[in-house]
MIKOL-564084 format. One record per residue (C-alpha): x, y, z; residue number from 1; residue in one letter. Coordinates in steps of 0.001 Angstrom, whole numbers, always signed. Layout:
<x=X y=Y z=Z pos=NUM code=A>
...
//
This chain:
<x=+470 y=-14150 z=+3265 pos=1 code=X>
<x=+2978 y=-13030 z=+684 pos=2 code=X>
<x=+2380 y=-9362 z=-74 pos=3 code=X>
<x=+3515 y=-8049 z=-3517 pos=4 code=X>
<x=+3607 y=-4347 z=-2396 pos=5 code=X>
<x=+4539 y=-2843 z=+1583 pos=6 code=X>
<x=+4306 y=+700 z=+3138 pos=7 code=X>
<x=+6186 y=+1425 z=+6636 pos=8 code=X>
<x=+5378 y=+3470 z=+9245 pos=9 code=X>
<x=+7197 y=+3922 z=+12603 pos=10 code=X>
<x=+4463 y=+3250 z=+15460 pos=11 code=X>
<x=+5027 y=+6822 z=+18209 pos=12 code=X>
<x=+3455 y=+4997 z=+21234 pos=13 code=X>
<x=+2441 y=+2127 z=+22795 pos=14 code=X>
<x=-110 y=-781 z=+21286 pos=15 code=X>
<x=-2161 y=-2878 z=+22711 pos=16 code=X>
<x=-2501 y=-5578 z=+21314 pos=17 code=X>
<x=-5361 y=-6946 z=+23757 pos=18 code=X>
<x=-7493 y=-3719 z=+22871 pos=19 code=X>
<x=-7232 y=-4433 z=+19073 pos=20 code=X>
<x=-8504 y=-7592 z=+20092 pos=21 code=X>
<x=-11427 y=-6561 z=+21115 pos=22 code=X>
<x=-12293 y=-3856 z=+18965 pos=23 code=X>
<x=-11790 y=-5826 z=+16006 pos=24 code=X>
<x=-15278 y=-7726 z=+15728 pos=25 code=X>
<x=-16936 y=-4397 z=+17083 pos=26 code=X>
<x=-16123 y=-2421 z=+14480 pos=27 code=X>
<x=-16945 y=-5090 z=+11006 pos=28 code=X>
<x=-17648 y=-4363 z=+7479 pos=29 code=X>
<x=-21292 y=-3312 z=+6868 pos=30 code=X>
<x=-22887 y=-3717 z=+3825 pos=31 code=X>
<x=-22813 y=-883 z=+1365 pos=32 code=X>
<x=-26056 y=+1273 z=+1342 pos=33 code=X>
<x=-28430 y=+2212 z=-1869 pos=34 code=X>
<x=-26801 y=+5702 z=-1311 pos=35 code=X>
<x=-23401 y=+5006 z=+355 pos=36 code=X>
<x=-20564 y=+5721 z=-1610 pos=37 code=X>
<x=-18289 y=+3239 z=+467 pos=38 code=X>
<x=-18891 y=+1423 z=+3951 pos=39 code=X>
<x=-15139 y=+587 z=+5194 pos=40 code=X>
<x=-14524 y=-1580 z=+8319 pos=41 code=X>
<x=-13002 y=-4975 z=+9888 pos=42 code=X>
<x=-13038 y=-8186 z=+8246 pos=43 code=X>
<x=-12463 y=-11665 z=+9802 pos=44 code=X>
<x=-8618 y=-12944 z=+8544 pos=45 code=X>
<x=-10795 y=-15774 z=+6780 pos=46 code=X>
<x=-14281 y=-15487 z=+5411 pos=47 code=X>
<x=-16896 y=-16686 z=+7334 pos=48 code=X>
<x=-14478 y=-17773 z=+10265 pos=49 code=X>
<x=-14466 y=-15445 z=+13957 pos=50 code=X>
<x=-10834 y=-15294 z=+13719 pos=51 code=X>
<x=-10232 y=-11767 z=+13786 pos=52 code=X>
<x=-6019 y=-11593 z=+14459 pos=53 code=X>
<x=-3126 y=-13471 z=+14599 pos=54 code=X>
<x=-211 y=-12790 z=+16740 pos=55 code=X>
<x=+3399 y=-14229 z=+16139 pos=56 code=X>
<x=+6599 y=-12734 z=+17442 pos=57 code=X>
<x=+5486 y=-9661 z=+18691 pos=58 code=X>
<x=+3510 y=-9112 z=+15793 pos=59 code=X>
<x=-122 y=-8879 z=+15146 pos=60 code=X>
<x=-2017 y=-9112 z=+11924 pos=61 code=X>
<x=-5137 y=-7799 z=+10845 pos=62 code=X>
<x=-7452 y=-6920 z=+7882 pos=63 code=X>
<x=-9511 y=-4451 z=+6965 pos=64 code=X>
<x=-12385 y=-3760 z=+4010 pos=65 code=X>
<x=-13712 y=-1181 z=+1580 pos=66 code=X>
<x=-17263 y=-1929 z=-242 pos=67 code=X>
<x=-18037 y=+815 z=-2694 pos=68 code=X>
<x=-20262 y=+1237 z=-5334 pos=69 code=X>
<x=-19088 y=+944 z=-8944 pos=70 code=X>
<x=-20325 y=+3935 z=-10680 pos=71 code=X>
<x=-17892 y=+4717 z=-13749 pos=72 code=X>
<x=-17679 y=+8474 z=-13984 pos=73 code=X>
<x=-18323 y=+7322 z=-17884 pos=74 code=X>
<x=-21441 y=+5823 z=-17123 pos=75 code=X>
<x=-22141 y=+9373 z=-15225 pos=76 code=X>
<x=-21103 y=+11433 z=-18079 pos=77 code=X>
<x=-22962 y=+9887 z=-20946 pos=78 code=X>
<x=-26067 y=+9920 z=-18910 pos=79 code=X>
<x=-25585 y=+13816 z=-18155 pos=80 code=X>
<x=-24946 y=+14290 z=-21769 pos=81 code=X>
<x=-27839 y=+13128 z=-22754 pos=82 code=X>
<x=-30347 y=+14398 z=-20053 pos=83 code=X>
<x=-29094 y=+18222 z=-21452 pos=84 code=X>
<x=-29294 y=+17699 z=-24980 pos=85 code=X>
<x=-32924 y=+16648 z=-24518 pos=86 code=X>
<x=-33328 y=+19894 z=-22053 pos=87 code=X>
<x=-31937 y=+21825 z=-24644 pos=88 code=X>
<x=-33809 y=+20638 z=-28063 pos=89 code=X>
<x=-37273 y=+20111 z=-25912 pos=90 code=X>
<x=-36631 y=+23394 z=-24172 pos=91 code=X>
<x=-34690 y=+25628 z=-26748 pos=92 code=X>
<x=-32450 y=+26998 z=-24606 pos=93 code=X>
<x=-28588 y=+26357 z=-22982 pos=94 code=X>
<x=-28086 y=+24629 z=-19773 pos=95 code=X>
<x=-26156 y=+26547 z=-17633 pos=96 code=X>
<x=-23728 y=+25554 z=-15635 pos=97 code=X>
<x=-25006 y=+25157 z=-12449 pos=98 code=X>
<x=-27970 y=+23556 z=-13775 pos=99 code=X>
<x=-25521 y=+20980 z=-15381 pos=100 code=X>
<x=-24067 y=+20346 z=-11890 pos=101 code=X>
<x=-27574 y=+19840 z=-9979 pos=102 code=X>
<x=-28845 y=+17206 z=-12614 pos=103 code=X>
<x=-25471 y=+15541 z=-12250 pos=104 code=X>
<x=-25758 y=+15564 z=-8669 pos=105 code=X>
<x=-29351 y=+13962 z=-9185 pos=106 code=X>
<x=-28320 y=+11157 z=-11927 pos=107 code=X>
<x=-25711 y=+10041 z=-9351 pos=108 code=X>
<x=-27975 y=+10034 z=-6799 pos=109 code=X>
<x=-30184 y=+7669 z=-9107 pos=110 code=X>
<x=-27560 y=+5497 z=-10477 pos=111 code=X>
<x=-25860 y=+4454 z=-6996 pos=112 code=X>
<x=-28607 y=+3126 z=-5959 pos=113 code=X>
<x=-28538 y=+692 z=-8890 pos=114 code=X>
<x=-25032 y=-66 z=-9073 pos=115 code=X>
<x=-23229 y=-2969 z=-8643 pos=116 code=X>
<x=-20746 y=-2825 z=-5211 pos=117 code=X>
<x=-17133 y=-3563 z=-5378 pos=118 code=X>
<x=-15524 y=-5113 z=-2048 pos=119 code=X>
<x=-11441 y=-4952 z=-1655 pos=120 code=X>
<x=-9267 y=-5350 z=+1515 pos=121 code=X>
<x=-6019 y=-4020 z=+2931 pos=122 code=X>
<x=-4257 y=-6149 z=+5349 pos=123 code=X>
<x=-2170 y=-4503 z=+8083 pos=124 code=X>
<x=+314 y=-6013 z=+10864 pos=125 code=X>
<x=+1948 y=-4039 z=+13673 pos=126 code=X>
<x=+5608 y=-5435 z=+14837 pos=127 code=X>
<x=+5460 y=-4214 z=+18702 pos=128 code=X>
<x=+9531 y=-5052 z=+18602 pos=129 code=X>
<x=+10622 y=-3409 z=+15408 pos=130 code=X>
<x=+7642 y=-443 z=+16380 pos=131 code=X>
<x=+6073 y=-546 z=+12647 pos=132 code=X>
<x=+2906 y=-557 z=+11352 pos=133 code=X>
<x=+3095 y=-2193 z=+7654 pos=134 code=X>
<x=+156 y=-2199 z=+5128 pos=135 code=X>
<x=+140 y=-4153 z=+2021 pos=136 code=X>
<x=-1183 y=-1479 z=-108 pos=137 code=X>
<x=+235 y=+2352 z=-1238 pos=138 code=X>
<x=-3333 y=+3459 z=-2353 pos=139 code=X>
<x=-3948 y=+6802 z=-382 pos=140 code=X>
<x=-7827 y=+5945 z=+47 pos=141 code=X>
<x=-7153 y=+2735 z=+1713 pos=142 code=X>
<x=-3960 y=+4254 z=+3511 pos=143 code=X>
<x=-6327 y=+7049 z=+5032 pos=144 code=X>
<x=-9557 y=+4756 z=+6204 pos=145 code=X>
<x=-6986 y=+2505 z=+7453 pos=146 code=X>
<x=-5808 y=+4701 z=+9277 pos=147 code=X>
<x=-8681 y=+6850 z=+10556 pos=148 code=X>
<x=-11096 y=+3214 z=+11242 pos=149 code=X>
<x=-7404 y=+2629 z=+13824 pos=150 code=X>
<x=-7985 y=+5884 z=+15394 pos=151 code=X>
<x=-12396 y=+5185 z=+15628 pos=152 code=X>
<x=-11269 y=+1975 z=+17482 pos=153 code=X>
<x=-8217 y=+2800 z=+19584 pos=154 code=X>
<x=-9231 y=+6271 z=+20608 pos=155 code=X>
<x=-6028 y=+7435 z=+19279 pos=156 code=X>
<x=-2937 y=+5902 z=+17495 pos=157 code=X>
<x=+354 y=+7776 z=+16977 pos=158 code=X>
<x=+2225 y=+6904 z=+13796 pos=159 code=X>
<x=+4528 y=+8732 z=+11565 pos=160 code=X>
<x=+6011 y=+8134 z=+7917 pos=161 code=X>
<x=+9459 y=+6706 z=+7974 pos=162 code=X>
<x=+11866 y=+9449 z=+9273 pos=163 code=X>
<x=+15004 y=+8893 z=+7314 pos=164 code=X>
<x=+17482 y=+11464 z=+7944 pos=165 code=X>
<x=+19466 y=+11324 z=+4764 pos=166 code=X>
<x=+17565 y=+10955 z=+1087 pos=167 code=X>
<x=+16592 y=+7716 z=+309 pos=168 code=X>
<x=+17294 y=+8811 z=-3368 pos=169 code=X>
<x=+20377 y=+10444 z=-2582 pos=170 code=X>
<x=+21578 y=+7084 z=-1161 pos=171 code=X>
<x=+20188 y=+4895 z=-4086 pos=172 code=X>
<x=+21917 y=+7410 z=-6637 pos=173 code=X>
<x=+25155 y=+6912 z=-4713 pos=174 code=X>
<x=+25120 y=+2861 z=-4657 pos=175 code=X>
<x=+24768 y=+3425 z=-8337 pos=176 code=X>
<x=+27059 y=+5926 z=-9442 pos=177 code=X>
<x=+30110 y=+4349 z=-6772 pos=178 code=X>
<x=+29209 y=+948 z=-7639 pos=179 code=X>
<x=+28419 y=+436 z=-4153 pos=180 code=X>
<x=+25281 y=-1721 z=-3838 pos=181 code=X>
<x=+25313 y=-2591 z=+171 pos=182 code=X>
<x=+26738 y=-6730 z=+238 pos=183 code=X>
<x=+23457 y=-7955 z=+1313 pos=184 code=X>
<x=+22125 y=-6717 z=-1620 pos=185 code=X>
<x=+22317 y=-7510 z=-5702 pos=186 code=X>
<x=+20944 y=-4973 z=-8059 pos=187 code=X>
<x=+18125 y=-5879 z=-10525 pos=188 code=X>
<x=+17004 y=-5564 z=-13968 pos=189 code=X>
<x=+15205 y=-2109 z=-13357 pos=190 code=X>
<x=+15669 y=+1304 z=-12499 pos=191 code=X>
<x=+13985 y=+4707 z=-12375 pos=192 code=X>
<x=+15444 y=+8081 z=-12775 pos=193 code=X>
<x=+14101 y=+11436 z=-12160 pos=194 code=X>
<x=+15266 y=+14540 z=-13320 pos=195 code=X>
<x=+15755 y=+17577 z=-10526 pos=196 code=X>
<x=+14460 y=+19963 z=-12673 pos=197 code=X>
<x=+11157 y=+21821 z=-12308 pos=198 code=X>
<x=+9172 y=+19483 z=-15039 pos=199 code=X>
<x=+10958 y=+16506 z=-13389 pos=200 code=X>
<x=+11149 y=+14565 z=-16579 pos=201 code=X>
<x=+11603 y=+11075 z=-15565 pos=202 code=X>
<x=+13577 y=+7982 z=-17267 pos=203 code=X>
<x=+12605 y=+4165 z=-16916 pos=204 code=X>
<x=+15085 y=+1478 z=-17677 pos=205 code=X>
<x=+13552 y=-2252 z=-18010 pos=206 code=X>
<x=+15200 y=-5037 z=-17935 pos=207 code=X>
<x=+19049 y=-3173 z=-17829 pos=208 code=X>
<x=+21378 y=-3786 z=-15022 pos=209 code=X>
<x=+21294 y=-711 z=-13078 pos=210 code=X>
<x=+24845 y=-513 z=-12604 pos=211 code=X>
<x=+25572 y=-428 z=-16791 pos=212 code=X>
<x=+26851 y=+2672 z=-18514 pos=213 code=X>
<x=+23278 y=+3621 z=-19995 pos=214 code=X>
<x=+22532 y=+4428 z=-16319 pos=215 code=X>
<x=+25297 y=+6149 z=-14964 pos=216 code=X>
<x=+25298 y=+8280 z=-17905 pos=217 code=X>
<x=+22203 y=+9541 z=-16985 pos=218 code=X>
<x=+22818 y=+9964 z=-12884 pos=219 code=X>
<x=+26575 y=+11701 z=-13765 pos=220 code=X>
<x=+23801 y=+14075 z=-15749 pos=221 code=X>
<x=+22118 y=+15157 z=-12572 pos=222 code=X>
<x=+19508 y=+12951 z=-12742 pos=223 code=X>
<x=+18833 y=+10809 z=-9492 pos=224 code=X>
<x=+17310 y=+7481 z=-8796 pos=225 code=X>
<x=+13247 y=+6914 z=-7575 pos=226 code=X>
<x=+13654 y=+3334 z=-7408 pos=227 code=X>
<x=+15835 y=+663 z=-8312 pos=228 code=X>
<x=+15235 y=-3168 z=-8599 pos=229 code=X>
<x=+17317 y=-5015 z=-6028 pos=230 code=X>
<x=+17607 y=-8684 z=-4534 pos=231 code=X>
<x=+18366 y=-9645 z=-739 pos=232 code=X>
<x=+19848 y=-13010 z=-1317 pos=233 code=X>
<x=+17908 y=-16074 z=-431 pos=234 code=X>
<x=+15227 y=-13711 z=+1214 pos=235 code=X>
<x=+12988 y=-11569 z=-1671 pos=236 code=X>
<x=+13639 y=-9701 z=-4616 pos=237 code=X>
<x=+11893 y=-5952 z=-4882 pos=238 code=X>
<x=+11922 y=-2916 z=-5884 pos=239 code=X>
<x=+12957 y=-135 z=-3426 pos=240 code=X>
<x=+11437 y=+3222 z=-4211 pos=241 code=X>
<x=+12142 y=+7039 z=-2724 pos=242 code=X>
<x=+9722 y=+7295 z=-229 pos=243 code=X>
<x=+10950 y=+3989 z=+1357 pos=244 code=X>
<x=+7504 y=+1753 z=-202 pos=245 code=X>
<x=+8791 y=-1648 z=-1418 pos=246 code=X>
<x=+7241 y=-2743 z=-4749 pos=247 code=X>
<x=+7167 y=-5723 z=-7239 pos=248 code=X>
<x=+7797 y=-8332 z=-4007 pos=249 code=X>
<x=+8872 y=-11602 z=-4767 pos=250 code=X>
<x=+9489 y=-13635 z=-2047 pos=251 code=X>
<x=+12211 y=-16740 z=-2458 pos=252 code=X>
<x=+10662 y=-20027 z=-2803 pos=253 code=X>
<x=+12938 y=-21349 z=+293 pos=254 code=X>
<x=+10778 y=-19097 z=+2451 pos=255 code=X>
<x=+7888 y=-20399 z=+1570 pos=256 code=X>
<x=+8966 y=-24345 z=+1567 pos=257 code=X>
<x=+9730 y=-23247 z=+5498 pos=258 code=X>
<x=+6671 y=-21760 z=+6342 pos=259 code=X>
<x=+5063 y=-24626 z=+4548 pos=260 code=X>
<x=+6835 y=-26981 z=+6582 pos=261 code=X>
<x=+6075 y=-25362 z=+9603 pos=262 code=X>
<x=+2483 y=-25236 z=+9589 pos=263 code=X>
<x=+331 y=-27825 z=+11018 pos=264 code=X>
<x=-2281 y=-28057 z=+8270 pos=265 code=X>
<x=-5044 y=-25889 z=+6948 pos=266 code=X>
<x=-5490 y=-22868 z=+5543 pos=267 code=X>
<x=-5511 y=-20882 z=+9149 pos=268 code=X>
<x=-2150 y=-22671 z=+9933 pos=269 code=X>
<x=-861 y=-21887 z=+6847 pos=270 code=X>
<x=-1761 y=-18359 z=+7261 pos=271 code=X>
<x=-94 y=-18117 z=+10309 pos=272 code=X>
<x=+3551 y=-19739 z=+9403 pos=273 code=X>
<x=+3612 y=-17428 z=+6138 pos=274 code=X>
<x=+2888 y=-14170 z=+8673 pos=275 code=X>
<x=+5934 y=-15765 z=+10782 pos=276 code=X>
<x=+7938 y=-15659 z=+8652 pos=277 code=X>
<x=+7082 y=-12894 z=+6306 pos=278 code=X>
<x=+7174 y=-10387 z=+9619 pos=279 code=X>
<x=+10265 y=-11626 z=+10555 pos=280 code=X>
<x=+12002 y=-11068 z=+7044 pos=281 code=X>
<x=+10631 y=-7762 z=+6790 pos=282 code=X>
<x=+11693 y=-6758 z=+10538 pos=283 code=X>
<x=+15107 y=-8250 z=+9587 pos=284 code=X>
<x=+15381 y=-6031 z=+6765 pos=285 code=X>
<x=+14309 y=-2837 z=+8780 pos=286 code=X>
<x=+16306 y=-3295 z=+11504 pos=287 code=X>
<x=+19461 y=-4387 z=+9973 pos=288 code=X>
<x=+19153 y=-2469 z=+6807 pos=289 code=X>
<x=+16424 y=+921 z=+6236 pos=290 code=X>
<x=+17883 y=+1868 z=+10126 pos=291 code=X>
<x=+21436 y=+1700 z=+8967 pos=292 code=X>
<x=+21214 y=+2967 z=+4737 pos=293 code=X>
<x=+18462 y=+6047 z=+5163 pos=294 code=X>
<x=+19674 y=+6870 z=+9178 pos=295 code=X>
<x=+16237 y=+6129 z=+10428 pos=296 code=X>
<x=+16014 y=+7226 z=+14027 pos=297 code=X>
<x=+14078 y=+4766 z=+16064 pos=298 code=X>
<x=+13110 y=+4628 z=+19869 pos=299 code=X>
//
């Protein structure tokens, strides 16, 4: 498991691991009805196998799935265009506007049940010792079943954003403009700036150091950084962004010969020494990094 994308959140309470456990298989992915939009539940960690979780160093990894129907609003408008211009050259007359809505509301109705159905997953892992929950996706529809299908199995489960005290962009703007990129760090070969302004006119820079003059420029403006490219020697190379999400992952190949060496054989093994590995890097980088650059507070 090498995820290309990552979104933190600080866990507010206890887990138990045990009780995910169990809910896991209890709660699994249905098939997506005629007239469902979406069905959205637990999927095994590989298809067609009953293992439902791993757990390695405190952590405990997971996955989830959305199957929804593929109905191109496209597909949805052509067919409503149609259905009224035959209303209105059989009938003679306009179709009003709530008219329009109800045979919309009926062509969708139709067409669903014909459609094709998409499936997609999200995996998730909760590190007990760092207290995070991490998901391997920033879409907001998989963010929000994730998190509600959690609270359907738990009962409850308290969970915040990452609480940095100072601005991560205020921080990113001031490696850049001091030439202070923390040691552990090199900078990349993009950037993003943002203007404070009230149409918040934005700049992207692709492949430019972020440190050269063409940047600067711009931040000694009043502009301010939304995310900048950076490499953690020998670990990953990403891109950090303002609301703490980490972006364009790529993890170094040394980290993956390890975890190759380490597992035992098969694609469950293998599965497992990447997650090792991958949690730990990640924890690493919270604990001894985000706590420290952004002042998170942690319990």
């Amino acid at each position: 498991m090498w995820p290309k994308t990552l979104q933190l959140f600080q866990l507010k309470g206890p887990v138990d691991f045990a009780a995910i456990e169990q809910a896991l298989p209890e709660h699994p992915l249905r098939e997506v009805g005629a007239q469902d939009e979406f069905t959205f539940g637990t999927l095994p960690l590989i298809r067609g196998s009953e293992c439902w979780a791993i757990v390695s160093n405190d952590c405990m990894l997971f996955r989830f799935g959305k199957e929804e129907k593929s109905l191109p609003s496209s597909v949805v408008r052509e067919e409503l265009e149609e259905k009224v211009a035959e209303i209105e050259t059989i009938e003679g007359r306009k179709v009003g506007r709530k008219e329009k809505a109800d045979i919309k509301e009926g062509l969708v109705f139709d067409l669903r049940a014909k459609a094709f159905s998409n499936l997609s997953d999200v995996w998730l892992y909760i590190d007990k010792k760092a207290e995070l929950l991490v998901l391997n996706t920033t879409n907001g529809a998989m963010t929000e079943q994730s998190f509600k299908l959690l609270q359907t199995m738990l009962g409850s489960f308290p969970m915040v954003p990452l609480q940095a005290q100072v601005s991560p962009s205020m921080v990113m703007t001031d490696w850049l403009m001091k030439n202070e990129v923390p040691a552990s760090l090199e900078t990349g070969d993009t950037c993003d700036l943002q203007d404070s302004s009230e149409d918040r006119s934005s700049i992207k820079f692709k492949k430019l150091e972020p440190l050269s003059e063409d940047v600067t420029r711009h931040l000694e403006q009043g502009m301010s950084v939304k995310n900048v490219g950076l490499r953690w020697t020998d670990k990953m190379s990403f891109v950090l962004c303002d609301d703490l999400t980490i972006k364009s992952i790529k993890w170094d190949d040394a980290l993956k010969e390890q975890a190759f060496n380490d597992s035992q054989g098969g694609t469950l093994s293998d599965l497992d020494a990447n997650f090792s590995l991958m949690s730990l890097t990640i924890r690493n980088l919270f604990q001894s990094h985000f706590t420290h650059w952004f002042e998170i507070q942690t319990e």
